[in-house]
One Martini backbone bead per residue (centre of mass of N, CA, C, O) as a GRO file, in nm:
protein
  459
    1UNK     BB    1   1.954   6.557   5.475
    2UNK     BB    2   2.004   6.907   5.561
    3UNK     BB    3   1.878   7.197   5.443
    4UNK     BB    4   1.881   7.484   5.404
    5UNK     BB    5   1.542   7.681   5.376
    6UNK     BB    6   1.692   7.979   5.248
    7UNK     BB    7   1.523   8.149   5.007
    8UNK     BB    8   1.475   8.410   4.822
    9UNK     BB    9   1.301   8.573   5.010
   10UNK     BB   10   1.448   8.597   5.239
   11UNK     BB   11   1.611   8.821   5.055
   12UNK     BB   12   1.395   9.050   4.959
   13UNK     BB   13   1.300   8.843   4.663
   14UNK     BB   14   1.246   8.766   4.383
   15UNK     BB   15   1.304   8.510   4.161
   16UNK     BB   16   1.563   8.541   3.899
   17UNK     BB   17   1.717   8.520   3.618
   18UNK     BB   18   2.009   8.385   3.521
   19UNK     BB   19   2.246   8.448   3.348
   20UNK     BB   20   2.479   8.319   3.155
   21UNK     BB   21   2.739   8.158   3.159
   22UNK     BB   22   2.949   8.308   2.964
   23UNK     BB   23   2.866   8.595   3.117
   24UNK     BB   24   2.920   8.548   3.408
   25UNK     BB   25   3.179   8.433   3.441
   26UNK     BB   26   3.337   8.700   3.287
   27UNK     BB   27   3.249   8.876   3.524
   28UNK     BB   28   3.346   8.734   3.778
   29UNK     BB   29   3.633   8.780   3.686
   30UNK     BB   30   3.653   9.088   3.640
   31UNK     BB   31   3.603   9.116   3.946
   32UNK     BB   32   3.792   9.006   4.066
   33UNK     BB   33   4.060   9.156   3.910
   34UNK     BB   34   3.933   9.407   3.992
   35UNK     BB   35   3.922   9.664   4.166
   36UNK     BB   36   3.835   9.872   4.374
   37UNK     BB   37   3.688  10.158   4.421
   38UNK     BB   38   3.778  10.441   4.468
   39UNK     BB   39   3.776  10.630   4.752
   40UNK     BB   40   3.666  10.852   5.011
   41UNK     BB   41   3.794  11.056   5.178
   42UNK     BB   42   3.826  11.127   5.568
   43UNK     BB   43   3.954  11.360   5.671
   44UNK     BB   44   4.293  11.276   5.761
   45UNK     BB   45   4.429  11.205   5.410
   46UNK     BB   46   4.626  11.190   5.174
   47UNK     BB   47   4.657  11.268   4.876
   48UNK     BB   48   4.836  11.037   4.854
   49UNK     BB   49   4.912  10.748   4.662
   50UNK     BB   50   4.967  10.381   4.646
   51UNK     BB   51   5.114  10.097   4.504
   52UNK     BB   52   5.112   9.734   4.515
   53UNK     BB   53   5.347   9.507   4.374
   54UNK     BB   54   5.338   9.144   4.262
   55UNK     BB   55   5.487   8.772   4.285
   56UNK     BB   56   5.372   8.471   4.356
   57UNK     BB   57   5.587   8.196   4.359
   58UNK     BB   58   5.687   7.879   4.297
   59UNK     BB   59   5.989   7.645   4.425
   60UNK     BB   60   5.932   7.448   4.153
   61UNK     BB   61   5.796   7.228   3.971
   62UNK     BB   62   5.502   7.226   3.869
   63UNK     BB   63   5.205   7.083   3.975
   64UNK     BB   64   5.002   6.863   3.894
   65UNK     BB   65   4.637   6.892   3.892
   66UNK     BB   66   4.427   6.669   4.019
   67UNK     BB   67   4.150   6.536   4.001
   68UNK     BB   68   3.808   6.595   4.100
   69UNK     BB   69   3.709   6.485   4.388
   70UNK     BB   70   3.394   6.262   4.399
   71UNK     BB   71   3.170   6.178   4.581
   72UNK     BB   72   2.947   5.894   4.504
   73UNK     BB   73   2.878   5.862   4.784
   74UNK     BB   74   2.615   5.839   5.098
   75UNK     BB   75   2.541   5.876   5.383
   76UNK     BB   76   2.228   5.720   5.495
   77UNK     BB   77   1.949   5.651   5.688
   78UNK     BB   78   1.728   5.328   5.688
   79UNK     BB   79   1.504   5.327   5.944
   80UNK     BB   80   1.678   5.049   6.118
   81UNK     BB   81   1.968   5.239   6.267
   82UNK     BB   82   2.162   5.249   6.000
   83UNK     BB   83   2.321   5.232   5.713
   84UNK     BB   84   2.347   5.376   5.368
   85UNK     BB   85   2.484   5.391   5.042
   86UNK     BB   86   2.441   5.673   4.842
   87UNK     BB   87   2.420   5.878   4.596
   88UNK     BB   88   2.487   6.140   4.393
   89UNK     BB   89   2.317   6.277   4.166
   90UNK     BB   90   2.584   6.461   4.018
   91UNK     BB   91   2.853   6.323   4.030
   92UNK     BB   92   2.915   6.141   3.761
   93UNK     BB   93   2.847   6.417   3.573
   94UNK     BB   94   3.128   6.550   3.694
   95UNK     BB   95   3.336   6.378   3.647
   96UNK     BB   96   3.293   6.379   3.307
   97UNK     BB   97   3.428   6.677   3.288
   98UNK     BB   98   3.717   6.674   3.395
   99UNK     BB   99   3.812   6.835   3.663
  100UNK     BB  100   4.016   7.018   3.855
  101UNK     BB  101   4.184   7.085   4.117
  102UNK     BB  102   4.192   7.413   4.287
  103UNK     BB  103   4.371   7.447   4.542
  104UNK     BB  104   4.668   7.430   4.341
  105UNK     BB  105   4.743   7.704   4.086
  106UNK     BB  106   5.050   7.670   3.851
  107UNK     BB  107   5.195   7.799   3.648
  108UNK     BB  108   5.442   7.719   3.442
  109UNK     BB  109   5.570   7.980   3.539
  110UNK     BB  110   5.523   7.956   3.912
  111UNK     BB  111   5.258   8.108   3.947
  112UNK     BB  112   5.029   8.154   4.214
  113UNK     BB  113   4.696   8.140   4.275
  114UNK     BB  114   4.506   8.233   4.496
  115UNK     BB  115   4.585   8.506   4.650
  116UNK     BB  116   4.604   8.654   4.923
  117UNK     BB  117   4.627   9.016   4.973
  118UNK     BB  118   4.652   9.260   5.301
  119UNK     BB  119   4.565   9.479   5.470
  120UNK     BB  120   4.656   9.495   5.881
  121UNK     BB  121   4.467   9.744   6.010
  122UNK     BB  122   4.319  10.024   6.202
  123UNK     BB  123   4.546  10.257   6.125
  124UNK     BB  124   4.325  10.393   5.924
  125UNK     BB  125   4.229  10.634   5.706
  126UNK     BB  126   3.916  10.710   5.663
  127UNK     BB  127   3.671  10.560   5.436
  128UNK     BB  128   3.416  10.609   5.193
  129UNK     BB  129   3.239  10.440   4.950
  130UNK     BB  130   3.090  10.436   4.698
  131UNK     BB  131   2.727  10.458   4.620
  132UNK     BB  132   2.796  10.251   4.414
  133UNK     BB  133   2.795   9.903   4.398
  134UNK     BB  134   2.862   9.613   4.303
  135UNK     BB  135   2.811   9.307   4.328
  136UNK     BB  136   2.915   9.014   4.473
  137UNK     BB  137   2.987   8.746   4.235
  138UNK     BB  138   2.859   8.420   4.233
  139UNK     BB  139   2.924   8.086   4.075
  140UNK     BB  140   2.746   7.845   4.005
  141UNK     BB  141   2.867   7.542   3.823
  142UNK     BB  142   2.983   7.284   3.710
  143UNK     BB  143   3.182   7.165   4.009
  144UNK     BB  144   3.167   7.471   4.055
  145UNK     BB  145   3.301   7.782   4.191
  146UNK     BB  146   3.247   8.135   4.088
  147UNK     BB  147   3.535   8.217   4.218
  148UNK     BB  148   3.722   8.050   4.421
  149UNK     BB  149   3.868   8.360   4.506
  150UNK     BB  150   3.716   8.642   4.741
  151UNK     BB  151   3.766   8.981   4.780
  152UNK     BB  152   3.595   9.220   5.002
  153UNK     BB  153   3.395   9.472   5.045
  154UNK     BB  154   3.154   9.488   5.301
  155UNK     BB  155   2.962   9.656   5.168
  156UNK     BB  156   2.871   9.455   5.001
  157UNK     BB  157   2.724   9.262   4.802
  158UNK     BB  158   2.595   8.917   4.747
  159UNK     BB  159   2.509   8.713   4.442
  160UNK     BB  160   2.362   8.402   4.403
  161UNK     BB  161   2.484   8.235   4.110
  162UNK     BB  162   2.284   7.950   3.928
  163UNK     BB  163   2.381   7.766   3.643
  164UNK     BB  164   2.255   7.522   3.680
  165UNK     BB  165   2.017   7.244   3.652
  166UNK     BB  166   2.046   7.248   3.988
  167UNK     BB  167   2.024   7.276   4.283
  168UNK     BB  168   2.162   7.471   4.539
  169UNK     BB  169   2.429   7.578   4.802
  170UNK     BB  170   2.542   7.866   5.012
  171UNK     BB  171   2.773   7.786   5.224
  172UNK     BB  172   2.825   8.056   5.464
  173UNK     BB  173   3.043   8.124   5.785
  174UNK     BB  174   3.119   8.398   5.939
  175UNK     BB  175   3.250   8.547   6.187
  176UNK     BB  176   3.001   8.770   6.337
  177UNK     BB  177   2.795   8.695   6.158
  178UNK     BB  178   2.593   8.573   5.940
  179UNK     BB  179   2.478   8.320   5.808
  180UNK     BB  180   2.424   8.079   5.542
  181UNK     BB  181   2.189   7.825   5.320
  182UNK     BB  182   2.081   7.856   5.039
  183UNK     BB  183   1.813   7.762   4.823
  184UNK     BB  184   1.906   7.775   4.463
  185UNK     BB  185   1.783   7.729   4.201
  186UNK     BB  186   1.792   7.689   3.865
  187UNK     BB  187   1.852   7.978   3.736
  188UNK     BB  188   1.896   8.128   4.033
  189UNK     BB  189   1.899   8.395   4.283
  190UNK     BB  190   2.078   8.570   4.522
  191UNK     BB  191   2.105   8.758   4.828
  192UNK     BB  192   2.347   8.911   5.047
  193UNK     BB  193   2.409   9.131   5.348
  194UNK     BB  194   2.669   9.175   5.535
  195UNK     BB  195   2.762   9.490   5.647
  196UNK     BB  196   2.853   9.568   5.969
  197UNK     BB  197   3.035   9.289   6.001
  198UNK     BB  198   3.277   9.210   6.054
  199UNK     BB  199   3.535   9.113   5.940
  200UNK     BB  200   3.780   8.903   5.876
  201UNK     BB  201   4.109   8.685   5.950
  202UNK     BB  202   4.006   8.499   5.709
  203UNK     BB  203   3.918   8.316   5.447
  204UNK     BB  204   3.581   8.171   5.389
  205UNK     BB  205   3.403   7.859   5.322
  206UNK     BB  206   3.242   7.768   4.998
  207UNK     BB  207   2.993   7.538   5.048
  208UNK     BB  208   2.793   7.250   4.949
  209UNK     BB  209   2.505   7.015   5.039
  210UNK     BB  210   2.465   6.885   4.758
  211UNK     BB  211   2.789   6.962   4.629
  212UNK     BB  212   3.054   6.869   4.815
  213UNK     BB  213   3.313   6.960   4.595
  214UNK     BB  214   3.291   7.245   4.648
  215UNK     BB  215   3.507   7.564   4.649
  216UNK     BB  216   3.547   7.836   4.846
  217UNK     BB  217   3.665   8.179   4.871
  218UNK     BB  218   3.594   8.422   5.129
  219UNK     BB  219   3.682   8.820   5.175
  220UNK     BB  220   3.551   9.058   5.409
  221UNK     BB  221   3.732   9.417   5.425
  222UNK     BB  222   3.709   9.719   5.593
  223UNK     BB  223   3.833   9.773   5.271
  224UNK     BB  224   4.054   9.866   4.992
  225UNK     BB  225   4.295   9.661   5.083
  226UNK     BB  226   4.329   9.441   4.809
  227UNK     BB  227   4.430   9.080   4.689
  228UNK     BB  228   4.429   8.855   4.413
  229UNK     BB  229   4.645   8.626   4.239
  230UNK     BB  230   4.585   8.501   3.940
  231UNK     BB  231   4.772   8.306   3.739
  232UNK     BB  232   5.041   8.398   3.753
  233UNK     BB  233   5.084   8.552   4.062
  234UNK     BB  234   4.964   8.829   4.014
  235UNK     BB  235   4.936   9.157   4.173
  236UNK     BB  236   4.730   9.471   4.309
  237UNK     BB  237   4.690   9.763   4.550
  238UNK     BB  238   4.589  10.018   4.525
  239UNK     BB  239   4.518  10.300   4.690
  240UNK     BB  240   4.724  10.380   4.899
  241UNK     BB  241   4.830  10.498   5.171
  242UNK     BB  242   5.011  10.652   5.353
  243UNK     BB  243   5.243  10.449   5.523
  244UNK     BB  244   5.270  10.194   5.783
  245UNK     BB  245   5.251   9.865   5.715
  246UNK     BB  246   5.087   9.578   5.717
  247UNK     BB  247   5.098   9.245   5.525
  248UNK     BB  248   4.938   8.972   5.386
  249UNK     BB  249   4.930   8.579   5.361
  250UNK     BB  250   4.701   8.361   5.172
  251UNK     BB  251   4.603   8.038   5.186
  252UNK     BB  252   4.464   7.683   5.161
  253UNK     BB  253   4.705   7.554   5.212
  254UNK     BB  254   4.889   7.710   5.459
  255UNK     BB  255   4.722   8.020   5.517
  256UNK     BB  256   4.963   8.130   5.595
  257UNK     BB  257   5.242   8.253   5.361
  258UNK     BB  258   5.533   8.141   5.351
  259UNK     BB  259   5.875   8.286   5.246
  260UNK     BB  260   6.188   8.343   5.181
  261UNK     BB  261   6.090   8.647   5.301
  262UNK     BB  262   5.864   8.575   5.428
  263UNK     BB  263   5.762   8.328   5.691
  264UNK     BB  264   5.494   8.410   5.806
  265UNK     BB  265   5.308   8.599   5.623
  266UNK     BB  266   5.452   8.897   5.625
  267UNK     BB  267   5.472   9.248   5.596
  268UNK     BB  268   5.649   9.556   5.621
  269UNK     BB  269   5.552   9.897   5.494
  270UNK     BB  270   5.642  10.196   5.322
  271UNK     BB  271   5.425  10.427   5.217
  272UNK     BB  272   5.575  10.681   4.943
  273UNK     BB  273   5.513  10.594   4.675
  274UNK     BB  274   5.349  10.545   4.375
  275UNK     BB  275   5.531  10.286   4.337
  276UNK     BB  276   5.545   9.927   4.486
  277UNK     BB  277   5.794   9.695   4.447
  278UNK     BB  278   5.840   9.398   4.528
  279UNK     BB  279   5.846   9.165   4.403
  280UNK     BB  280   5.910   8.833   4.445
  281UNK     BB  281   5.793   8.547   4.574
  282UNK     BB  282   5.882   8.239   4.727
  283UNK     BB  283   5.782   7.920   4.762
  284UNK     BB  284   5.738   7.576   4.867
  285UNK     BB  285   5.630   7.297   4.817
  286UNK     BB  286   5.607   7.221   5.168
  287UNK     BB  287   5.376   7.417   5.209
  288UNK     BB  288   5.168   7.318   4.980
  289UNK     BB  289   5.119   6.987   5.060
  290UNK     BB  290   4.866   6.995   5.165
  291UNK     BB  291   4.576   7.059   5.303
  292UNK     BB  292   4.307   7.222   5.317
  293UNK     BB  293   4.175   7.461   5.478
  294UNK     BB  294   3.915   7.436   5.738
  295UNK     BB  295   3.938   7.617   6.001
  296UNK     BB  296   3.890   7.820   6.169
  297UNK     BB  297   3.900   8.191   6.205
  298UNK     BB  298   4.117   8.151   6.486
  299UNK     BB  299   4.511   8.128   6.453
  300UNK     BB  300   4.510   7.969   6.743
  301UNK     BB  301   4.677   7.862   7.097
  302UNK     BB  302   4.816   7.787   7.379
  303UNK     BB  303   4.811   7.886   7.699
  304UNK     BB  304   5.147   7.844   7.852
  305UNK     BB  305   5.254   7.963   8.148
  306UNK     BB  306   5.658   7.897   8.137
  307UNK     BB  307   5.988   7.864   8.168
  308UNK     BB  308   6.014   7.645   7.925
  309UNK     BB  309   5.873   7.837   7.700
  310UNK     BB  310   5.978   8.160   7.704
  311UNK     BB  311   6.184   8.128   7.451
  312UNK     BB  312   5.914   8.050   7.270
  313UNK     BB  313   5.820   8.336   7.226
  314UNK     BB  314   5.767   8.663   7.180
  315UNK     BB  315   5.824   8.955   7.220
  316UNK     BB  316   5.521   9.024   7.275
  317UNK     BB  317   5.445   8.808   7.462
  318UNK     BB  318   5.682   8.883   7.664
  319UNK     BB  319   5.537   9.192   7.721
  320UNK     BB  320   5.266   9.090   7.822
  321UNK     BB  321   5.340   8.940   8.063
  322UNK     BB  322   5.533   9.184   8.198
  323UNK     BB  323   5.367   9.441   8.171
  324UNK     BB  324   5.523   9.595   7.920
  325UNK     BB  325   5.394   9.899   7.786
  326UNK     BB  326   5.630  10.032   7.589
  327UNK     BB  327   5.686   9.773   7.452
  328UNK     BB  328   5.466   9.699   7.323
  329UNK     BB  329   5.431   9.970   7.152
  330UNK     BB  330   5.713   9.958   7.025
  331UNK     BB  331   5.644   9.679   6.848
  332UNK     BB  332   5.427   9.770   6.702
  333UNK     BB  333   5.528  10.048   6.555
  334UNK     BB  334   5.701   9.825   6.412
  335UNK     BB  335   5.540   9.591   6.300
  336UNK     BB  336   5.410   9.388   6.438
  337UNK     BB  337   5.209   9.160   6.521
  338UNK     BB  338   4.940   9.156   6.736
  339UNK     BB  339   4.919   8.810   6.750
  340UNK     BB  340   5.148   8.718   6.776
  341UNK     BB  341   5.370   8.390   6.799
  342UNK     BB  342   5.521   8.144   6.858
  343UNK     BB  343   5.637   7.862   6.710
  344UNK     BB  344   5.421   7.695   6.901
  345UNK     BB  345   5.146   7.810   6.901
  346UNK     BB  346   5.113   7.994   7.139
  347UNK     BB  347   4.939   8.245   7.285
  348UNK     BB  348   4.862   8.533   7.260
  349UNK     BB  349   4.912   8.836   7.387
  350UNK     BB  350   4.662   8.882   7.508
  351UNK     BB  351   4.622   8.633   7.700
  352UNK     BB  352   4.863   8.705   7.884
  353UNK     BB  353   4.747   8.953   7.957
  354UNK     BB  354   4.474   8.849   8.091
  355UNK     BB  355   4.585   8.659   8.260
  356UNK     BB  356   4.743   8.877   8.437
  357UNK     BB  357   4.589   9.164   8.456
  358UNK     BB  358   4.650   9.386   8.187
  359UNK     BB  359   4.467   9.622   8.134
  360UNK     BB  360   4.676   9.831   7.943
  361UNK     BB  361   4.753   9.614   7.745
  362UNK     BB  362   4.449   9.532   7.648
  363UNK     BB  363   4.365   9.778   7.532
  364UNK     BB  364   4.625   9.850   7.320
  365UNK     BB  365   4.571   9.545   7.164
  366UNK     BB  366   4.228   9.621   7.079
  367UNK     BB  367   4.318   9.889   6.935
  368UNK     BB  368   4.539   9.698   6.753
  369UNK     BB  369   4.361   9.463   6.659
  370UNK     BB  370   4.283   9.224   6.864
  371UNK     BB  371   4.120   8.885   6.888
  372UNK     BB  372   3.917   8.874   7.126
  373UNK     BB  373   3.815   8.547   7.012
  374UNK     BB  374   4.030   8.397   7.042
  375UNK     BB  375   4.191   8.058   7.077
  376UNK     BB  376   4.284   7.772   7.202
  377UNK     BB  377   4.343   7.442   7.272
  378UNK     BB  378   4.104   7.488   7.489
  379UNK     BB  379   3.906   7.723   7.407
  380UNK     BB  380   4.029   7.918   7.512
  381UNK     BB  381   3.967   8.284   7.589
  382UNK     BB  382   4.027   8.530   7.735
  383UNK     BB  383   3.788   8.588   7.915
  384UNK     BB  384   3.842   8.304   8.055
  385UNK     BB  385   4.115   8.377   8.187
  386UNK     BB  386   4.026   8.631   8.360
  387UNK     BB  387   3.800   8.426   8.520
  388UNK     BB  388   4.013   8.242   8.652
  389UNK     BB  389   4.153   8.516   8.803
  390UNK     BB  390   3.948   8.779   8.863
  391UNK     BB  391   4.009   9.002   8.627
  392UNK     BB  392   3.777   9.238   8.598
  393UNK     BB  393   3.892   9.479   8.434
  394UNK     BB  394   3.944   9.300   8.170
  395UNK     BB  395   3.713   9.208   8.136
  396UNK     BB  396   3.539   9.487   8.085
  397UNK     BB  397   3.736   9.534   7.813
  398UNK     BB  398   3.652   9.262   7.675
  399UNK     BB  399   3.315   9.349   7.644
  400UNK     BB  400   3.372   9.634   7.526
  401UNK     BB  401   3.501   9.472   7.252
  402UNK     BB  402   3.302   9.198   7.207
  403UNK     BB  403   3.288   8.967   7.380
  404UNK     BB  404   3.188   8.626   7.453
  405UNK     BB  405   3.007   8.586   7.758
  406UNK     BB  406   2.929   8.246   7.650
  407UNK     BB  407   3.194   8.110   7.574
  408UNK     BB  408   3.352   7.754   7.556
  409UNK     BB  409   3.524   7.543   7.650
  410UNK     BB  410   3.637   7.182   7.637
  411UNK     BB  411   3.439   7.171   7.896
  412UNK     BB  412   3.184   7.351   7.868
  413UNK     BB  413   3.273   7.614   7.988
  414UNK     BB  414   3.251   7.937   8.138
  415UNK     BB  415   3.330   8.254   8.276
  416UNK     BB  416   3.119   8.205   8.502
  417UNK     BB  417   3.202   7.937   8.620
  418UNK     BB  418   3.505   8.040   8.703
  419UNK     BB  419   3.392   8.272   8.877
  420UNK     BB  420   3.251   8.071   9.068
  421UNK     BB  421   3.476   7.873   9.185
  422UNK     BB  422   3.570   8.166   9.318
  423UNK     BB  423   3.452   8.349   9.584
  424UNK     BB  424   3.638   8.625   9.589
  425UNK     BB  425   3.503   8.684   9.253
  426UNK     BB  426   3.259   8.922   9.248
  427UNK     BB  427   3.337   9.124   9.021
  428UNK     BB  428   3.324   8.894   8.780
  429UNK     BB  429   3.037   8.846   8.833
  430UNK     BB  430   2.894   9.095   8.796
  431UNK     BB  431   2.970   9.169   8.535
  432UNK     BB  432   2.880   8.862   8.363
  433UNK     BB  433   2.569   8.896   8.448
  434UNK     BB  434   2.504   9.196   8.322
  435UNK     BB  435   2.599   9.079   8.019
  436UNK     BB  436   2.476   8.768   8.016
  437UNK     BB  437   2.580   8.561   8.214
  438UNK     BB  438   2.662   8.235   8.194
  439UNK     BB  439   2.596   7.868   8.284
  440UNK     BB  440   2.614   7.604   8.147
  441UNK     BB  441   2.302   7.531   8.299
  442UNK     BB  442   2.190   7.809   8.170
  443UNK     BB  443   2.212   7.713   7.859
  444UNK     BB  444   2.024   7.589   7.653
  445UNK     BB  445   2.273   7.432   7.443
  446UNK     BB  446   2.450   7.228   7.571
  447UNK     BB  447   2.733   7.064   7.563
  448UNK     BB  448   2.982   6.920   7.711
  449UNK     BB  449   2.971   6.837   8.003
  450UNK     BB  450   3.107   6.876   8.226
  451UNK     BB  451   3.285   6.912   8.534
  452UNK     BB  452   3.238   6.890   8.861
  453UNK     BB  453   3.495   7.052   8.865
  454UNK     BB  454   3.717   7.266   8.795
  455UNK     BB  455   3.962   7.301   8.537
  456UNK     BB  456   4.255   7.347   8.534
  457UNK     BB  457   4.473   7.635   8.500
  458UNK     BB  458   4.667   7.401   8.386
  459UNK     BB  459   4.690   7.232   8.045
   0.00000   0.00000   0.00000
């Protein structure tokens, strides 16, 4: 097994003794539940601010928690082509911890904790972070890290501190981001600095490729308004700005957390008083039955643009597919969620835009925050979509957006590929070439071999 090989000094510092396990732990915690502190507004900003409190309840009795189930063995090459398994060392002495499954914690009376909830908009007016700010401390424990559930203003550094007796790593991998996997040895840290990389679309799983049962999720988000629910349940987002948002919820069982009230997971307020009572939100039991979310954060499904299929759509979808840019605006406006999808998580409203070749309603989409990225179940990107049908305006305001101008979809074609298939998509080639497109020939580590002609524009 190869383990990634970045240690404390890659991180630009000599390594440093871990504090102790039950201060650093204690500290850990007190962290997760404090806000982040209050920003300073810039620009014009409404004087008055507002919090948003509520508790996300489990609705039937709380279910007991299963032992962390830790694996015992792992196969690795014997030298002589084949497989044996062996142990992994630490895994007997973490049994023997009797820890608990953290997937899913449900407090007595129905609270259920590690639940993300957070505002989802790009409209909001600029806040600049107060000039020091601690570090988001990640604790390695044994058989766990601490805390489990961490959202964090992306501005914060974090610091990834082993407790435990023995080297561990903390592989995580936000999208748009640098990854990481340091190896930090026993009672010592590293940093990891964040910096100005997008903020991520949903919260990122970390976790130890020595202690392969360990795992936690990291959120981090371009502003300061954001909460994890306790143990009990509850939430607080303080210093709320004035105006109408959108907010969403998500868990690692269920992904978006869908409730009584919010069924996908979302749900739009304004904000005018000093403190807004969401009040209960009840999760139903099947919701949350699943196993731990482990998907890539770009949660979207297949362009597949069809009669049949038609009113399966959101108004979203459909008001994007009609190039109706007016509708479009209007139910943004109302607080639609901007990658909006119909029932079956077929694609994004951007894939549709980009599809027909509404290169005004691409822009007005990627202006309130669409995930220029997403991908559907065939792996094809919005640019994508684009060059497949040649349409040159859209590709370039995709690009100008930050669109990966040589992702691939599942037949390991590129966005130049599909526009080299069809000899009269001139601009859309020149465009493509200009940012760096390649042929999946021409790309250095290429994945699945393509197939010998373009794969079907309908799929």
């Amino acid at each position: 097994m190869i383990v990634g090989s970045i240690g404390l000094h890659a991180f630009g510092q000599k390594p440093t003794a871990a504090p102790s396990e039950s201060s650093a732990a204690s500290e850990a915690e007190r962290s997760r539940r404090t806000p982040e502190a209050a920003p300073r507004a810039v620009g014009e900003q409404t004087a008055r601010s507002a919090s948003l409190v509520g508790r996300v309840l489990y609705d039937g009795p709380p279910p007991e928690r299963p032992p962390l189930i830790t694996s015992l063995t792992r196969q690795v090459h014997d030298g002589r082509g084949g497989l044996r398994e062996v142990k992994w060392p630490a895994a007997r002495g973490v049994a023997e911890l009797g820890l608990k499954d953290e997937s899913l914690v449900v407090a007595a009376d129905g609270g259920i904790a590690n639940v993300f909830v957070w505002l989802r908009s790009r409209w909001l007016p600029p806040v600049t972070p107060p000039k020091l700010l601690p570090p988001v401390r990640i604790l390695a424990l044994p058989g766990r890290f601490e805390p489990h559930a961490r959202a964090f203003w992306s501005v914060r550094r974090v610091e990834w501190v082993n407790e435990m007796d023995e080297a561990t790593t903390f592989k995580w991998e936000p999208l748009g981001a640098p990854g990481v996997n340091p190896l930090i040895q026993a009672h010592e840290r590293g940093q990891y600095v964040y910096g100005d990389a997008r903020q991520q679309s949903i919260p990122v799983p970390l976790t130890s490729q020595l202690q392969p049962w360990m795992r936690a999720y990291l959120l981090p988000i371009g502003h300061p308004y954001f909460a994890v629910t306790d143990e009990d349940g509850r939430f607080e987002i303080p210093t709320l700005p004035q105006g109408k948002w959108e907010f969403v919820m998500w868990h690692e069982r269920a992904g978006w957390l869908g409730s009584d009230r919010f069924p996908d997971g979302r749900f739009t307020l304004r904000i005018e008083r000093d403190r807004i009572e969401l009040g209960d939100v009840r999760v139903a039991p099947q919701t949350l039955s699943g196993p731990p979310v482990r998907a890539r954060p770009v949660p979207v499904q297949a362009v597949a643009v069809n009669r049949s299929t038609l009113a399966d759509l959101s108004p979203l979808q459909q008001a994007a597919m009609a190039g109706d840019t007016a509708r479009v605006r209007e139910l943004l406006d109302d607080g639609m969620w901007v990658d909006a999808h119909g029932k079956e998580l077929r694609g994004t409203p951007l894939q549709y835009a980009a599809t027909k070749g509404h290169g005004e309603i691409v822009q007005l989409l990627l202006e309130r925050g669409a995930e220029v990225g997403a991908r559907d179940q065939n792996e094809r990107t919005s640019l994508i979509w684009a060059a497949l049908y040649g349409h040159a305006d859209v590709i370039r305001r995709l690009l100008d957006a930050g669109a990966n101008v040589n992702a691939k979809d599942y037949s390991g074609w590129t966005a130049l590929d599909y526009a080299a298939a069809t000899p009269k998509y001139v601009e859309a080639r020149r465009l493509l070439i200009a940012r760096g497109g390649k042929t999946r020939q021409q790309l250095p580590k290429p994945g699945r071999p393509g197939p010998s002609r373009a794969p079907s524009k309908r799929q």
